[in-house]
Backbone as CSV, one residue per row, in Angstrom:
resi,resn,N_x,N_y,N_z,CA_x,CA_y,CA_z,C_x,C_y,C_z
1,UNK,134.934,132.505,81.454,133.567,132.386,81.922,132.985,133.786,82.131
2,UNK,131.515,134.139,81.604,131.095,135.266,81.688,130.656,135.726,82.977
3,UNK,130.424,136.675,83.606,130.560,137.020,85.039,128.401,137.718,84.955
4,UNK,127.641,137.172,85.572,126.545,137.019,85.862,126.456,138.197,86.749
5,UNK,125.445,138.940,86.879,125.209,140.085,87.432,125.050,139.833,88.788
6,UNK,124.802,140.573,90.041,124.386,140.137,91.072,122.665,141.037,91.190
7,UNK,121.717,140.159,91.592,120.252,140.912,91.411,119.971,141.657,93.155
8,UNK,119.264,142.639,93.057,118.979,142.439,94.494,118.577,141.829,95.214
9,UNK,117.810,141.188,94.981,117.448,139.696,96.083,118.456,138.851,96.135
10,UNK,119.265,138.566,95.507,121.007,137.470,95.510,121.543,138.417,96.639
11,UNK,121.536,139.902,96.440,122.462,140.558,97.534,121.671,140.176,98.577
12,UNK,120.222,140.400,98.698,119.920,140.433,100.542,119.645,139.299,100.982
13,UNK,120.046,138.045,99.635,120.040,136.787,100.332,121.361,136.468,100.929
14,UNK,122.458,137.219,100.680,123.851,136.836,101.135,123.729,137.843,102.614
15,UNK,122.709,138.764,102.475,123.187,139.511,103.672,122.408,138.775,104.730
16,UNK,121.408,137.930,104.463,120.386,137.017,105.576,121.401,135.867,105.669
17,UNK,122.169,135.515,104.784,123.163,134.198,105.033,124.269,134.232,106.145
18,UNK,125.164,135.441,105.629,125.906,136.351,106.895,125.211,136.591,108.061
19,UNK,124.238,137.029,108.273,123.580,137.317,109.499,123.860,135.460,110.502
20,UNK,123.212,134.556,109.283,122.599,133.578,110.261,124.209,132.464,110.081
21,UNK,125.407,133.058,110.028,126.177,132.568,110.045,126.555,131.291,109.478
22,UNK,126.137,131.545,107.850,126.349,130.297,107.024,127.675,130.428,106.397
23,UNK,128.754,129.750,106.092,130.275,129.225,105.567,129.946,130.144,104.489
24,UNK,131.018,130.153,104.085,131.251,130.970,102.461,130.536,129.652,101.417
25,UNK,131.102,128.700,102.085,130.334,127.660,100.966,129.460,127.367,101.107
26,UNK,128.629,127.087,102.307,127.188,127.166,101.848,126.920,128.100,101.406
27,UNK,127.217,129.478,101.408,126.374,130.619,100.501,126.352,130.439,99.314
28,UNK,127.716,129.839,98.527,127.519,130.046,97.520,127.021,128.929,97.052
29,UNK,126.928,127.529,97.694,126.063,126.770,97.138,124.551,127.499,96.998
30,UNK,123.990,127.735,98.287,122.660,128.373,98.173,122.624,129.340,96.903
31,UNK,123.692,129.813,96.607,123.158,131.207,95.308,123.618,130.729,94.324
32,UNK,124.296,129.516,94.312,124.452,128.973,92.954,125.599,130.116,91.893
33,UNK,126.582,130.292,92.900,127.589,131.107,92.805,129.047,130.476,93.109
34,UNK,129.953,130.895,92.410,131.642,130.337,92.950,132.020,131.030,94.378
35,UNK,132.351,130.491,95.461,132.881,130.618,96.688,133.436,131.749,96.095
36,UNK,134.701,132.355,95.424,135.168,133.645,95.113,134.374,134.700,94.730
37,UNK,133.256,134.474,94.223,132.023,135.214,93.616,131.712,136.038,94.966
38,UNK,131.024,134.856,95.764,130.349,135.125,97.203,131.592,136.136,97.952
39,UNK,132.761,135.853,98.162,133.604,136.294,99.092,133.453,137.873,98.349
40,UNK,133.875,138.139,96.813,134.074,139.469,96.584,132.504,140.113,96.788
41,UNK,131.642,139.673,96.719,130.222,140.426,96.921,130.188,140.767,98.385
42,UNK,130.612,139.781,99.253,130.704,139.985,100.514,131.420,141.075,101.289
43,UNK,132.259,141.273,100.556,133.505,142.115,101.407,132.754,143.271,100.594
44,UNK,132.489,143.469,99.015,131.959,144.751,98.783,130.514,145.351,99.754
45,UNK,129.749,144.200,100.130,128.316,144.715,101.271,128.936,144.953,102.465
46,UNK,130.181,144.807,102.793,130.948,144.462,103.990,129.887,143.434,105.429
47,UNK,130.327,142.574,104.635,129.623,141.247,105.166,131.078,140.463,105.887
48,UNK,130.271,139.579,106.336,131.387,138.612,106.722,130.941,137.038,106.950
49,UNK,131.808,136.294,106.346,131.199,134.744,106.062,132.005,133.999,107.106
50,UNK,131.737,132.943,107.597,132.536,132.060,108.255,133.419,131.556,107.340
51,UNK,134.764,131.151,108.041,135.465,130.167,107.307,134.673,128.506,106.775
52,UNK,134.666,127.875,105.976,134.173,126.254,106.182,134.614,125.715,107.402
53,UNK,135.895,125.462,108.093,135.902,124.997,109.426,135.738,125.952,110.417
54,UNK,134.698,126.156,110.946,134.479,126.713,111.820,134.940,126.586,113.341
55,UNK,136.160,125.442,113.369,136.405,124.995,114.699,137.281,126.421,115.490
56,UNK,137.102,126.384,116.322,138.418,127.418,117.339,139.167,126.890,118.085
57,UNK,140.530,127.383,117.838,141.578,126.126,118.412,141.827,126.809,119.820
């Protein structure tokens, strides 16, 4: 599969997603991106996504 660029508005939409504490998977649903996509863009902006379960034990 060919690997799709990331635009700047995709980046400062992941960095408004991180802010407002959306899952890795909703981000990448919202950007219409693979959960692994989102995670490596993330860690390169040094972002940080919630896990999907967000519970604390």
């Amino acid at each position: 599969m060919a690997r799709r660029p990331w635009s700047f508005k995709e980046d400062r939409r992941l960095m408004e997603l991180a802010k407002s504490s959306a899952s890795l998977e909703q981000a990448a649903k919202i950007l219409g991106r693979s959960p692994d996509a989102v995670k490596r863009m993330a860690l390169r902006l040094g972002l940080s996504l919630k896990p999907k379960t967000g519970k604390k034990t």
